[in-house]
C-alpha positions in Angstrom: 80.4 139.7 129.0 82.9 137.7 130.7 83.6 134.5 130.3 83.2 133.1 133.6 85.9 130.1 132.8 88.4 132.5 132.7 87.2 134.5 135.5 87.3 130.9 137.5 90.6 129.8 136.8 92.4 133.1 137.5 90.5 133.1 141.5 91.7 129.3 141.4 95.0 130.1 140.5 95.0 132.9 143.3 93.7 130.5 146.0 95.7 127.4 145.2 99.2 129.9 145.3 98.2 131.7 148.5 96.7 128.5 150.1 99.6 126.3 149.2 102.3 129.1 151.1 99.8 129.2 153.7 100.1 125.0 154.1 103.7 125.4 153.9 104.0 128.1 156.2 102.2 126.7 158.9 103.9 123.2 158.2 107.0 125.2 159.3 106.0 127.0 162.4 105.2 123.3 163.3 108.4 122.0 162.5 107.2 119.2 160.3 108.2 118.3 156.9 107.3 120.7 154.6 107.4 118.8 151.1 106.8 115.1 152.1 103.1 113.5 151.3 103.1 114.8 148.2 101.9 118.5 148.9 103.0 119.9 145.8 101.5 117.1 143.5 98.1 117.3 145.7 97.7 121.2 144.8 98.8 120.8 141.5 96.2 118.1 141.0 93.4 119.6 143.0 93.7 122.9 140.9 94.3 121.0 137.5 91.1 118.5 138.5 88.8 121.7 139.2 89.4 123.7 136.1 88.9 120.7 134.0 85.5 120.2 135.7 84.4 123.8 135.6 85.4 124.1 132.1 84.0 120.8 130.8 80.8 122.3 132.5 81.4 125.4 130.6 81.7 123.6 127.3 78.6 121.7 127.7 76.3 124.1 129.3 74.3 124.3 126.2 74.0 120.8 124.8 73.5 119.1 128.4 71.7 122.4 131.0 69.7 120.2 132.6 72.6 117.6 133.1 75.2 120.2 134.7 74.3 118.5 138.2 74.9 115.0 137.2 78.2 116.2 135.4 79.6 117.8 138.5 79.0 115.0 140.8 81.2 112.5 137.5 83.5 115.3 138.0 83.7 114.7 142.2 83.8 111.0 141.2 86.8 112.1 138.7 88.6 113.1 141.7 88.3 110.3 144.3 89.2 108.0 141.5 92.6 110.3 141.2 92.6 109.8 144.9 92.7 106.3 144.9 95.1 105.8 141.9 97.5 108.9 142.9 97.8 109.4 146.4 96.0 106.3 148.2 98.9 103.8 147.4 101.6 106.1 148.5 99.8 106.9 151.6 98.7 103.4 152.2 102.5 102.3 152.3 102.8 102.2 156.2 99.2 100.7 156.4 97.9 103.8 158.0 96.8 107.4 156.6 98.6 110.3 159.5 97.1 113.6 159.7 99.9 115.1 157.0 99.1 113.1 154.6 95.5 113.5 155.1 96.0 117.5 155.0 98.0 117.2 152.4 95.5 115.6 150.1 92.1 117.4 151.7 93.2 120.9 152.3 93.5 121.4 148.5 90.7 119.5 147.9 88.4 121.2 149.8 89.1 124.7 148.8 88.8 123.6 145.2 85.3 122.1 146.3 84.3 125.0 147.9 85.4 127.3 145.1 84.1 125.2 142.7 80.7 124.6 144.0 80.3 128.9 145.1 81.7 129.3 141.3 79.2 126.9 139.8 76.0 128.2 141.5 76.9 131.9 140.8 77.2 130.7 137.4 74.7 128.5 136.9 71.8 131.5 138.3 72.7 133.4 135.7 71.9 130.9 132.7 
């Protein structure tokens, strides 16, 4: 059998590498900045944030199953809190949030929520 942690962080690694070229790339054909807002830290984050969530899951599947819900949703409150602490003050700096930083932040956010929560119920129908 697999192990599915594994399995998880090797698709996440994939995503985040191709998604993250993909940001830059069309950050380019716009002619915008391609490095400002903290891009690199978001992805980096993002990806770091979702395989400690999927494998703290994967660690307590046994001892907490009927938990595994309520532990996801700390895990979404994980990442908001690294939001705020992270990003939000740096962002905040000119009083106002523009659409680059906001991308910047929820693009890789996102996709780790998606893959996380596709991951997560494949997973957890199988147990």
């Amino acid at each position: 059998m697999r192990n599915p942690f594994s399995e998880f962080t090797v698709k996440a690694i994939i995503l985040f590498f191709f998604a993250f070229f993909m940001h830059v790339g069309v950050l380019k054909v716009l002619h915008l900045p391609l490095f400002d807002n903290k891009i690199i830290l978001s992805y980096i984050i993002n990806l770091i944030l979702i395989m400690v969530v999927f494998g703290s899951l994967y660690l307590l599947k046994n001892k907490y199953k009927t938990q595994l819900g309520f532990l996801f949703l700390a895990g979404s409150f994980l990442k908001f809190a690294v939001f705020f602490i992270v990003f939000y003050p740096f962002y905040k700096q000119d009083h106002s949030i523009s659409n680059l930083e906001f991308a910047s932040f929820f693009v890789p956010y996102a996709l780790g929520l998606i893959l996380e929560t596709i991951s997560l119920s494949k997973w957890l129908n199988k147990l």
